[in-house]
DSSP file (Angstrom, degrees, kcal/mol; ACC not computed):
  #  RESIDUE AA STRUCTURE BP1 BP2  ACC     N-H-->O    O-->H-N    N-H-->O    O-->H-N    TCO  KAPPA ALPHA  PHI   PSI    X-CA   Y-CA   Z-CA
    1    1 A X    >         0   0    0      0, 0.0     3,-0.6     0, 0.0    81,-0.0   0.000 360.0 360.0 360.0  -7.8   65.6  112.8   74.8
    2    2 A X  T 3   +     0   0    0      1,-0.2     0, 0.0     0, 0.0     0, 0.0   0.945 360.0  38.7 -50.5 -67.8   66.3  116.0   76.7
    3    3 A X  T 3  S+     0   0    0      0, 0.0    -1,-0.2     0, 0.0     2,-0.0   0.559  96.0  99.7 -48.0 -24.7   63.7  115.4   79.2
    4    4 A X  S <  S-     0   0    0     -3,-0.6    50,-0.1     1,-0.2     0, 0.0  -0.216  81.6-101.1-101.0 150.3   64.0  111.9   79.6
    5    5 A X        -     0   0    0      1,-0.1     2,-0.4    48,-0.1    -1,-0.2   0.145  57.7 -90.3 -67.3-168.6   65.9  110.0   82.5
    6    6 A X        -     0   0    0      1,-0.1    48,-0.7    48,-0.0    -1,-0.1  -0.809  38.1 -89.1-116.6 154.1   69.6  108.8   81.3
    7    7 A X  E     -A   53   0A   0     -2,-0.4     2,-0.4    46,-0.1    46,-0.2  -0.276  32.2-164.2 -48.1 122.1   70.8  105.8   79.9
    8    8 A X  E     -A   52   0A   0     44,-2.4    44,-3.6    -2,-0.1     2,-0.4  -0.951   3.8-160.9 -98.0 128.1   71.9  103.0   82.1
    9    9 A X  E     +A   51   0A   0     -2,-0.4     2,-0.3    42,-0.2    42,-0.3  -0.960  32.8 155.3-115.3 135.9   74.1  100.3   80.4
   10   10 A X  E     -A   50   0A   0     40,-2.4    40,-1.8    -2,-0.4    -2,-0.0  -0.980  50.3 -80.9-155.3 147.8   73.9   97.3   82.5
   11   11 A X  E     -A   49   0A   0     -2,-0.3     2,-0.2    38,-0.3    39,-0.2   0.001  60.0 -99.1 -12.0 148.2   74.2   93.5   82.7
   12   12 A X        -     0   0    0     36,-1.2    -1,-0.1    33,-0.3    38,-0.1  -0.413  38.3-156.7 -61.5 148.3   70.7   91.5   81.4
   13   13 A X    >   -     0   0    0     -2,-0.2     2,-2.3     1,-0.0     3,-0.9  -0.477  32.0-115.6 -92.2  42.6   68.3   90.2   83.9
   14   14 A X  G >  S+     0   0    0      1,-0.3     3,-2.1    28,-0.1     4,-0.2   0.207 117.5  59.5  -8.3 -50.5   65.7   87.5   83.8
   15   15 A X  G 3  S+     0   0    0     -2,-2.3     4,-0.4     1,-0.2    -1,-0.3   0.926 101.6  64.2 -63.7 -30.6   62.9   90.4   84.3
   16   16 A X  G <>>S+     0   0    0     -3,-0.9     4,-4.5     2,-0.1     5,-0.8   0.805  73.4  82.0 -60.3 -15.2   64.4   91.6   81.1
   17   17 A X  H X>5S+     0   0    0     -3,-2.1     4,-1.6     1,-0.2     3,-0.7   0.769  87.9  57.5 -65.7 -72.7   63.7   88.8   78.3
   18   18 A X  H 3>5S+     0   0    0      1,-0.3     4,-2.1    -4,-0.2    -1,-0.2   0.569 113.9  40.4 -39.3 -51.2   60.1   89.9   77.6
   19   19 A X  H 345S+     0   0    0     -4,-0.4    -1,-0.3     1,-0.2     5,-0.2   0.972 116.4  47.2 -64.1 -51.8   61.4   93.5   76.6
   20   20 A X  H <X5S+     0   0    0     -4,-4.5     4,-1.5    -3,-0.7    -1,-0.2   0.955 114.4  49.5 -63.5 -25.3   64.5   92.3   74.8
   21   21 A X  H  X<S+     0   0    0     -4,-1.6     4,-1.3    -5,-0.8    -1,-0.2   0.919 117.7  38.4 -59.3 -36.1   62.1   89.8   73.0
   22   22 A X  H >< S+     0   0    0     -4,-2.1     3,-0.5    -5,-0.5     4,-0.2   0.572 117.9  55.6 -95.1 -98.7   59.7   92.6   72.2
   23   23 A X  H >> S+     0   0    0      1,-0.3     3,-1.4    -4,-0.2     4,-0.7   0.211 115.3  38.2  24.3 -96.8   63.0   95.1   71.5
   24   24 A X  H >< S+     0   0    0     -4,-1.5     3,-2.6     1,-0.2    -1,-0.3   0.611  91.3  82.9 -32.7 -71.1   64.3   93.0   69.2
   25   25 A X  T <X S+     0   0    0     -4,-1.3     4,-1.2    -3,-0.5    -1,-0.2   0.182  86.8  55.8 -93.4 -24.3   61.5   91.5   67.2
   26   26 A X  H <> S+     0   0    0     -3,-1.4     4,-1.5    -2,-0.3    -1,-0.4   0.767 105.7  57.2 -97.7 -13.4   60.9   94.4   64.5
   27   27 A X  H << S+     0   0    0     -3,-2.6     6,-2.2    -4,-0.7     5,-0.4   0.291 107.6  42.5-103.5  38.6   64.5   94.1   63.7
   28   28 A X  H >4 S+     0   0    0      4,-0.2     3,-1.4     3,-0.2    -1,-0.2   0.442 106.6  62.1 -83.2 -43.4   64.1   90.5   62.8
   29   29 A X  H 3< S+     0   0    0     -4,-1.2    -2,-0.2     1,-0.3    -3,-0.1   0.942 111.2  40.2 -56.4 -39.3   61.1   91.5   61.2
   30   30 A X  T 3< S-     0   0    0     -4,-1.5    -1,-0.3     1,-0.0    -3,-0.1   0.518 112.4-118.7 -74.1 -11.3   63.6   93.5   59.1
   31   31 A X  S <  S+     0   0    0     -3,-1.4    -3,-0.2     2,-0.1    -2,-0.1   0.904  76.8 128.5  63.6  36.5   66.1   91.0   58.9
   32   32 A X  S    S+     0   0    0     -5,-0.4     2,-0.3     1,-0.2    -4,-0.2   0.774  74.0  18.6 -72.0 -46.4   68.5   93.2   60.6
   33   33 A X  S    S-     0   0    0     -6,-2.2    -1,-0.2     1,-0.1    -2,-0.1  -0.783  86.3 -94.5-129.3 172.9   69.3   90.7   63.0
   34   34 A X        -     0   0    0     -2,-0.3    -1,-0.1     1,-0.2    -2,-0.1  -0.306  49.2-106.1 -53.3 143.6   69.1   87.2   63.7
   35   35 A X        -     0   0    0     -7,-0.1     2,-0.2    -2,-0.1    -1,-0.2  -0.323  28.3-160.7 -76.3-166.6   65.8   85.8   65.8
   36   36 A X        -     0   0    0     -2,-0.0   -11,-0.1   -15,-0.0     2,-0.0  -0.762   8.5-146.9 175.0 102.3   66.2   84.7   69.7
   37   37 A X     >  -     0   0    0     -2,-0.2     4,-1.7     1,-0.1     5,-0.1  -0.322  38.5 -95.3 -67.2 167.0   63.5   82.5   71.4
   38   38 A X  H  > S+     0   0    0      2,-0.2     4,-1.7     1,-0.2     5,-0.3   0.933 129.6  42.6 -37.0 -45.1   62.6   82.8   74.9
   39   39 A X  H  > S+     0   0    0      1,-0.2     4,-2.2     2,-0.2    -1,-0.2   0.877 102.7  61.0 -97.0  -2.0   65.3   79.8   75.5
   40   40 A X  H  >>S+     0   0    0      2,-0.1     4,-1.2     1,-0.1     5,-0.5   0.960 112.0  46.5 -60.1 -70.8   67.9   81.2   73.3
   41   41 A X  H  <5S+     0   0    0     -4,-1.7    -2,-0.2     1,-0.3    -3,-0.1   0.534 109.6  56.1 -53.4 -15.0   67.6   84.4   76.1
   42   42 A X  H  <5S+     0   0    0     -4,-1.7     4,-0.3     2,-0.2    -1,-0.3   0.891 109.2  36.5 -28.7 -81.8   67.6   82.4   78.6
   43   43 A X  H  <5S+     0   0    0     -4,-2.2    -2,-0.2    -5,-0.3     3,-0.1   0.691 122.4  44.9 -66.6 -16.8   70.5   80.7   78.1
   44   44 A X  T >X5S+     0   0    0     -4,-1.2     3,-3.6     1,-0.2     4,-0.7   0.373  77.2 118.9 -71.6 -20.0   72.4   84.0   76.6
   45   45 A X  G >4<S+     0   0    0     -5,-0.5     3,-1.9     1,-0.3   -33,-0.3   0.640  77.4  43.0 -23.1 -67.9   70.8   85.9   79.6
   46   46 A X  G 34 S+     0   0    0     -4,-0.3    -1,-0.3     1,-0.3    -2,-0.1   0.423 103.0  55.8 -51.3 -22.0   74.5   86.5   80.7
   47   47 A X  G <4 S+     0   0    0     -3,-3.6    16,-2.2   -36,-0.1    -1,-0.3   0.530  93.4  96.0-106.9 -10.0   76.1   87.3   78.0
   48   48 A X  E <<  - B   0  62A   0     -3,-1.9   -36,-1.2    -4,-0.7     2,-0.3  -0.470  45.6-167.5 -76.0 131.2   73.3   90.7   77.1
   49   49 A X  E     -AB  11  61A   0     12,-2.8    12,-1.3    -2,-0.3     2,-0.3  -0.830   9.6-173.8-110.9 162.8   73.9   94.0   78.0
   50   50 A X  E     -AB  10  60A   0    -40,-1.8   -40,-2.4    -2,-0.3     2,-0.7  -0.971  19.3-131.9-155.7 159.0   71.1   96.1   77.7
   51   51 A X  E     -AB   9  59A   0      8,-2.1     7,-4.1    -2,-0.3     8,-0.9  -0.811  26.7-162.8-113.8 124.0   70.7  100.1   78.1
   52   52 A X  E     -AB   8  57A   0    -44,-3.6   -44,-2.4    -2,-0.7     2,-0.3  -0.679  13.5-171.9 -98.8 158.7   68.0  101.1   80.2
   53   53 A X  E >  S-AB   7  56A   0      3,-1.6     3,-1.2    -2,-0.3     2,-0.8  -0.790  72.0 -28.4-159.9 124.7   66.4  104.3   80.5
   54   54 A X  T 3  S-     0   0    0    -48,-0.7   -48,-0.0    -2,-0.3   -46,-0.0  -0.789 121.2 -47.1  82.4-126.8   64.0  104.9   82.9
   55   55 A X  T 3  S+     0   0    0     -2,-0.8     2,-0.6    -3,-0.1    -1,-0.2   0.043 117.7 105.4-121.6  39.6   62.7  101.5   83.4
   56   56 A X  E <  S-B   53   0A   0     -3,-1.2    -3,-1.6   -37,-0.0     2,-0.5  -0.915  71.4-134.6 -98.0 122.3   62.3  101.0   79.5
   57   57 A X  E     +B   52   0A   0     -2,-0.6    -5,-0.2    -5,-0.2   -34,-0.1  -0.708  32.9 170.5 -68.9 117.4   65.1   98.5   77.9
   58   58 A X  E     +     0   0A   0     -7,-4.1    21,-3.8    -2,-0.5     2,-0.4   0.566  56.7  15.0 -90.8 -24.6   66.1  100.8   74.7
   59   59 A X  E     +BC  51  78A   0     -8,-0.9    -8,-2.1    19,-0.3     2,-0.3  -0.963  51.2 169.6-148.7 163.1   69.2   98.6   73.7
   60   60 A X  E     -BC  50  77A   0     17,-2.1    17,-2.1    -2,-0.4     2,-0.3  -0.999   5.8-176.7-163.8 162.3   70.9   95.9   73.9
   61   61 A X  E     -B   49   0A   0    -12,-1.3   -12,-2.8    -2,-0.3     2,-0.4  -0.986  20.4-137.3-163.7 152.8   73.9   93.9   72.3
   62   62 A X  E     -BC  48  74A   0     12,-5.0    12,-4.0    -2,-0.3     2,-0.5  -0.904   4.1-160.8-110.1 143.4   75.5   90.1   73.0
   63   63 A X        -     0   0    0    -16,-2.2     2,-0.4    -2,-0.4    10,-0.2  -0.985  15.1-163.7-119.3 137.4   78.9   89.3   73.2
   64   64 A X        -     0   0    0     -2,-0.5     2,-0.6     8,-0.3     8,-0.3  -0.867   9.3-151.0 -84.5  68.6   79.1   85.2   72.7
   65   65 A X        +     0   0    0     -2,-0.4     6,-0.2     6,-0.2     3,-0.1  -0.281  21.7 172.5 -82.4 112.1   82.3   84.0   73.8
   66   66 A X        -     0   0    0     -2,-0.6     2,-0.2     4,-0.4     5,-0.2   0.395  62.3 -20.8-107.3  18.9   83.5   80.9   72.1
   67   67 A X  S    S-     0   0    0      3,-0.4    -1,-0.1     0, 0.0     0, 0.0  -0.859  77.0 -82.2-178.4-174.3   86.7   80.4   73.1
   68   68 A X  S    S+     0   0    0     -2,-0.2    37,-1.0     1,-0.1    38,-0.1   0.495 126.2  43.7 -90.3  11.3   89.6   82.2   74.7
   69   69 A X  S    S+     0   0    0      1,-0.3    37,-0.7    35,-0.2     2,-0.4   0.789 116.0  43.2 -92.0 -17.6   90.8   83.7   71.0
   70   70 A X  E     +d  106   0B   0     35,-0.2    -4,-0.4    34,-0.1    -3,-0.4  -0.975  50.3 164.0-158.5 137.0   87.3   84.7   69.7
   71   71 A X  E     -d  107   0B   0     35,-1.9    37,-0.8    -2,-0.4    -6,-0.2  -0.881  24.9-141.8-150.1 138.7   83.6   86.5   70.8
   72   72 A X        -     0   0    0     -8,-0.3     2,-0.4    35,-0.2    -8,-0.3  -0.245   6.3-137.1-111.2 170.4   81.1   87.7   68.7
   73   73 A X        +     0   0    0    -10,-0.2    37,-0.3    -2,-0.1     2,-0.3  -0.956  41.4 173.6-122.3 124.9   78.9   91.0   69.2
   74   74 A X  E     +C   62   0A   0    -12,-4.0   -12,-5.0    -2,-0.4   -41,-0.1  -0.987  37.1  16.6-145.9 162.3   75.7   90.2   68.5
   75   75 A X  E    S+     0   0A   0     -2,-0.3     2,-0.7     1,-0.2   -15,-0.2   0.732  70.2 169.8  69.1  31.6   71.9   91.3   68.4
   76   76 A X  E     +     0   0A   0    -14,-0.1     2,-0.4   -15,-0.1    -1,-0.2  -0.467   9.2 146.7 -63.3 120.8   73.0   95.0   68.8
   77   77 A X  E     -C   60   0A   0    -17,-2.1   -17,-2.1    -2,-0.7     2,-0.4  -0.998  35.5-149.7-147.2 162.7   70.0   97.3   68.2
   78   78 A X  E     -C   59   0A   0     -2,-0.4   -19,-0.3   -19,-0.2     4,-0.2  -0.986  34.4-109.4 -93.9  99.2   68.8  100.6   69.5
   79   79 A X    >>  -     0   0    0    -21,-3.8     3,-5.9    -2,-0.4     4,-0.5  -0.123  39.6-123.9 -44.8 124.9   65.1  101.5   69.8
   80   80 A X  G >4 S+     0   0    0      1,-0.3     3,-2.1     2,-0.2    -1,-0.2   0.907 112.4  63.4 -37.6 -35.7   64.7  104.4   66.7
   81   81 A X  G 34 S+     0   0    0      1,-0.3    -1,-0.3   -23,-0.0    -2,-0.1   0.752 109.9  31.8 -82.8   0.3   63.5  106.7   69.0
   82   82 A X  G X4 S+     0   0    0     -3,-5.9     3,-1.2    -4,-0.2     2,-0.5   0.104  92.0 122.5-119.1  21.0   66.9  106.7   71.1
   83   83 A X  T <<  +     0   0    0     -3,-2.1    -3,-0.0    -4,-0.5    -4,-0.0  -0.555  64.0  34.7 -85.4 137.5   69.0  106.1   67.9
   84   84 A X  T 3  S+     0   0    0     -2,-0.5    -1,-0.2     0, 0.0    -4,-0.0   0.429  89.0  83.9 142.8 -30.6   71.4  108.8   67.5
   85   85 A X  S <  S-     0   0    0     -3,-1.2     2,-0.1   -84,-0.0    -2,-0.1  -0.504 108.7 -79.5-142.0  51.5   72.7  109.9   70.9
   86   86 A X  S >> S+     0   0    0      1,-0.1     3,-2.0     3,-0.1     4,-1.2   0.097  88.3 120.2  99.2 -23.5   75.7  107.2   71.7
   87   87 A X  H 3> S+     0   0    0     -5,-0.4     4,-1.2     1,-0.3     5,-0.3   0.677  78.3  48.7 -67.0  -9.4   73.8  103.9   72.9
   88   88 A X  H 3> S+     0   0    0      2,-0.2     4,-3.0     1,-0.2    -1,-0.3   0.897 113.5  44.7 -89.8 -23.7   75.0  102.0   70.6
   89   89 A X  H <> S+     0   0    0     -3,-2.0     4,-0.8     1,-0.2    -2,-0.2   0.845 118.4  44.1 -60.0 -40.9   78.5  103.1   71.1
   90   90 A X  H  X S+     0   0    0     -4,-1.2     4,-2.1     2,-0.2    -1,-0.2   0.725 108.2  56.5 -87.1 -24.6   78.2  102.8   74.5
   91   91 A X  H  X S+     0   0    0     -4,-1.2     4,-1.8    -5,-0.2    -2,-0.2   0.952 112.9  45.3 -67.2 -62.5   76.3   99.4   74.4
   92   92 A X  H  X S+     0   0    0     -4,-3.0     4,-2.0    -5,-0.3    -2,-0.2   0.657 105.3  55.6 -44.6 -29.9   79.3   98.1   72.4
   93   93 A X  H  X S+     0   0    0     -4,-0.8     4,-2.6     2,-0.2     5,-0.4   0.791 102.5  60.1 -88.3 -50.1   82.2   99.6   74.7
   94   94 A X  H  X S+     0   0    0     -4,-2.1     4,-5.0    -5,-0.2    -2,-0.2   0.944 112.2  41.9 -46.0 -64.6   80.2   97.6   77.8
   95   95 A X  H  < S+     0   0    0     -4,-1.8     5,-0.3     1,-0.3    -2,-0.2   0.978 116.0  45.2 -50.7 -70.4   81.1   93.8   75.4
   96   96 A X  H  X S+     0   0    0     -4,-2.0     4,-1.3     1,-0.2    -1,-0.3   0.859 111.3  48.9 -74.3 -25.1   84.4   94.6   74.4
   97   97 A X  H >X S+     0   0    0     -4,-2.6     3,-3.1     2,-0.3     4,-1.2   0.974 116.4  52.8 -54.3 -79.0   85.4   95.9   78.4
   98   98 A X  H >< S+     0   0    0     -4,-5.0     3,-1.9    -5,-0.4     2,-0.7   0.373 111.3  47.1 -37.3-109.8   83.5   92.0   79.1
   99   99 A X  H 3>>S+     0   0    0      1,-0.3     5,-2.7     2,-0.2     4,-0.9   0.182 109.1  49.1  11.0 -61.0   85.8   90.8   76.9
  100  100 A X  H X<5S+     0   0    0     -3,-3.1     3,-2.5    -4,-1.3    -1,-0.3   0.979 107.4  52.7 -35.1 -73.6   88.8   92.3   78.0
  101  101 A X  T <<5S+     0   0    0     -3,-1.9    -2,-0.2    -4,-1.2    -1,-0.2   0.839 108.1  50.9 -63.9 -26.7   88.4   91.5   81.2
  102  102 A X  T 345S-     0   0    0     -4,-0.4    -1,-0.3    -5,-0.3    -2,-0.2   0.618 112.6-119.3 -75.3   0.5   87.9   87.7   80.1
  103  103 A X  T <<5 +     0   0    0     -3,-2.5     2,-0.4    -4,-0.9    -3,-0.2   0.877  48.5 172.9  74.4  57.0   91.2   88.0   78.0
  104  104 A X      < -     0   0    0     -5,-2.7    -1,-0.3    -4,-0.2   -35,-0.2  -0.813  28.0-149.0 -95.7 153.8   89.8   87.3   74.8
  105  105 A X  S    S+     0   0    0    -37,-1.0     2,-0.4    -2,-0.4   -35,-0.2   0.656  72.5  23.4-103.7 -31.8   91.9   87.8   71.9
  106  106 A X  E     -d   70   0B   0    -37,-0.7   -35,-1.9   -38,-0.1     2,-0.4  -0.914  47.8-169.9-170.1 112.9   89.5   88.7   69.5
  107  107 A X  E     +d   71   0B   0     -2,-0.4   -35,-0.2   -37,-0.2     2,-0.2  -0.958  17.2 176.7-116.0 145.0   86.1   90.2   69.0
  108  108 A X        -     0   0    0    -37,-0.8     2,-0.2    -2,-0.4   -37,-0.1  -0.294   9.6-161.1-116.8-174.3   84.1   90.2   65.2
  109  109 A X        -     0   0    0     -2,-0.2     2,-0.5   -37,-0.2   -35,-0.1  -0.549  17.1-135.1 169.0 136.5   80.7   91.4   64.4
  110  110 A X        +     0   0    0    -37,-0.3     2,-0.2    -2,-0.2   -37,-0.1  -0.925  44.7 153.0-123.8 110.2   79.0   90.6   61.8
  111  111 A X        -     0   0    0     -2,-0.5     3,-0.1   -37,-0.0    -2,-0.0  -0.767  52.2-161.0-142.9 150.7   77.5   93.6   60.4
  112  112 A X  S    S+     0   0    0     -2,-0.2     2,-0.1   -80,-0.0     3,-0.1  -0.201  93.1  80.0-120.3  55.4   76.1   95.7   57.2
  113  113 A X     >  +     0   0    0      1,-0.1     4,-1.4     2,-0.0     5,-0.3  -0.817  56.2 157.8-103.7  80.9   76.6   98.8   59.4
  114  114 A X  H  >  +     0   0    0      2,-0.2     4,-2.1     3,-0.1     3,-0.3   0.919  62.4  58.1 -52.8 -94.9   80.0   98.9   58.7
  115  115 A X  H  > S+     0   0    0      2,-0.2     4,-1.4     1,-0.2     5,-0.3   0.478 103.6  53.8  17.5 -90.7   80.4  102.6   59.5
  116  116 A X  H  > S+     0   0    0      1,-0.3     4,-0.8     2,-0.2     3,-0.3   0.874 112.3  40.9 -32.1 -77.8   79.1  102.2   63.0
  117  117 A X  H  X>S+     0   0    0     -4,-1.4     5,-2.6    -3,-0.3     4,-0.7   0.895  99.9  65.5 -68.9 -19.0   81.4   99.6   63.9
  118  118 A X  H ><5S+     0   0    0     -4,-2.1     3,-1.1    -5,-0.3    -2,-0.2   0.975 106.4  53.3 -51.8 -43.6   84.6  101.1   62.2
  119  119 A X  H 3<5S+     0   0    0     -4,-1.4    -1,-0.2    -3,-0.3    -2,-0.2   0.510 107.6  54.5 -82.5   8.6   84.0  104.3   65.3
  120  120 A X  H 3<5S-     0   0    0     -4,-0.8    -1,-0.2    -3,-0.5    -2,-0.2   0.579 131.5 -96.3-105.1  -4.7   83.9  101.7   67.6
  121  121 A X  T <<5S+     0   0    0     -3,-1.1    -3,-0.2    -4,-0.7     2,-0.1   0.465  75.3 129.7 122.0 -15.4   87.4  100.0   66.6
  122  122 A X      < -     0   0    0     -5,-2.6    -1,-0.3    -6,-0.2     2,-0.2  -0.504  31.4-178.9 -94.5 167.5   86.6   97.6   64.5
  123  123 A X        -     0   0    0     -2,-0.1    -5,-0.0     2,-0.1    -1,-0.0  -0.995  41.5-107.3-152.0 161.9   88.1   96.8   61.3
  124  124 A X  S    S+     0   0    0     -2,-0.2     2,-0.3     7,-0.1     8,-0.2   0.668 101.1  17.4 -54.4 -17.2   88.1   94.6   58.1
  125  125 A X        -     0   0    0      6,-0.1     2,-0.4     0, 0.0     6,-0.2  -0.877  69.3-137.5-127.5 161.3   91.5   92.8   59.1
  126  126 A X  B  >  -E  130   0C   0      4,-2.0     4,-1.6    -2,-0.3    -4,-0.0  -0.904  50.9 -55.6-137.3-165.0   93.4   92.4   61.8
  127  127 A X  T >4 S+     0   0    0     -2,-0.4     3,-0.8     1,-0.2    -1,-0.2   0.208 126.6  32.2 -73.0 156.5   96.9   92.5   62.2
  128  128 A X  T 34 S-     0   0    0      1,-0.2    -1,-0.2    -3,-0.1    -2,-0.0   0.916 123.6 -86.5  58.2  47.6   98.6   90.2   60.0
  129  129 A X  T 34 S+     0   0    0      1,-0.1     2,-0.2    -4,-0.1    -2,-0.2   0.742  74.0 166.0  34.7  28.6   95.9   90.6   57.3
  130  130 A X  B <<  -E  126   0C   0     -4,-1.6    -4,-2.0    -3,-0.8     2,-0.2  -0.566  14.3-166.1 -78.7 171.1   93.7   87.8   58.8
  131  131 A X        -     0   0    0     -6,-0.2    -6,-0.1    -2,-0.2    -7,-0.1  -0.945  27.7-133.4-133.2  96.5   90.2   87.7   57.6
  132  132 A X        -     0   0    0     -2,-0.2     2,-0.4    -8,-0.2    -8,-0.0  -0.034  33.0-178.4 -66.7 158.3   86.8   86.2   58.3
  133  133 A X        -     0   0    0      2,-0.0     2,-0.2     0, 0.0    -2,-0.0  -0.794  14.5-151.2-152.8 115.9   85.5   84.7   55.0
  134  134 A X        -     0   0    0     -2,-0.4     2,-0.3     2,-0.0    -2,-0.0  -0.709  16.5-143.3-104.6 159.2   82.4   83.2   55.1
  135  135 A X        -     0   0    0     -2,-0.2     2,-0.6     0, 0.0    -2,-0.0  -0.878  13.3-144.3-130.6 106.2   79.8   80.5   53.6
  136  136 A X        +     0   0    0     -2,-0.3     4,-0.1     1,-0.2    -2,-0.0  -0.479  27.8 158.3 -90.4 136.7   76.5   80.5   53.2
  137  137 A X        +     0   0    0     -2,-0.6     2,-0.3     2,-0.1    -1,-0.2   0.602  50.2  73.0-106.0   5.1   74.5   77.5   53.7
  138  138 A X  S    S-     0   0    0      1,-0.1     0, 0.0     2,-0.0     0, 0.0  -0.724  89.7 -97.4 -91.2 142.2   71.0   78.2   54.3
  139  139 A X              0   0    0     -2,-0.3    -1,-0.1     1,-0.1    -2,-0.1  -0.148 360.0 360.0 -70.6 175.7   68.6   79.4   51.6
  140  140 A X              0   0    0     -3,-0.1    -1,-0.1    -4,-0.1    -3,-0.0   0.462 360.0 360.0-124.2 360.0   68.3   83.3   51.7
């Protein structure tokens, strides 16, 4: 990545859903993430950050705000070939700032990188030992 132009972290676009579709799509294939049709991105358009470099989208992550207590992080990924050198960190820092500034009380992610998000702030409780606890109801 030395040669290469620098990372931009920016607001989504309409001229981005074909990249974030094709971004995305081998980690679905992996079951890393959730899918996201064309009119799922559509309608999320707003809520996508994406890290640009050059004029290639390498990342991208949603925050989903569903009230004013609680927003989700979702569809963070990195392209492998830029993984390594902050974007995700950085991707992540853009959502919770949105956040902030919409004076939500609470952002989750739903993760098995635990790690990852723990250097970004997050943690398994939050203050007064609440907990997400989940149920699944779809076959796996």
């Amino acid at each position: 990545m030395a040669d290469t132009p620098p990372v931009i972290i920016r607001p989504a676009r309409g001229t981005d859903i074909e990249s974030l579709l094709v971004l995305i799509e081998p980690f679905v294939l992996q079951r890393k993430i959730l899918p996201r049709t064309i009119d799922e991105l559509t309608l999320l358009l707003s809520s996508y950050f994406v890290a640009e470099c050059g004029s290639r989208i390498v990342g991208c992550v949603a925050l989903e705000i569903y009230s004013t207590k609680l927003a989700e992080l979702r569809s963070l990924v990195v392209d492998p070939d830029y993984q390594g050198h902050g974007i995700g960190k950085k991707l992540v820092a853009a959502a919770v700032e949105r956040a902030r500034e919409e004076k939500i009380l609470e952002v989750m992610a739903i993760t098995s990188a635990d790690d990852f998000f723990q250097t970004c702030g997050f943690d398994y409780t939050l203050p007064g030992e609440k907990k997400a606890l989940f149920l699944q109801t779809r076959e796996r």
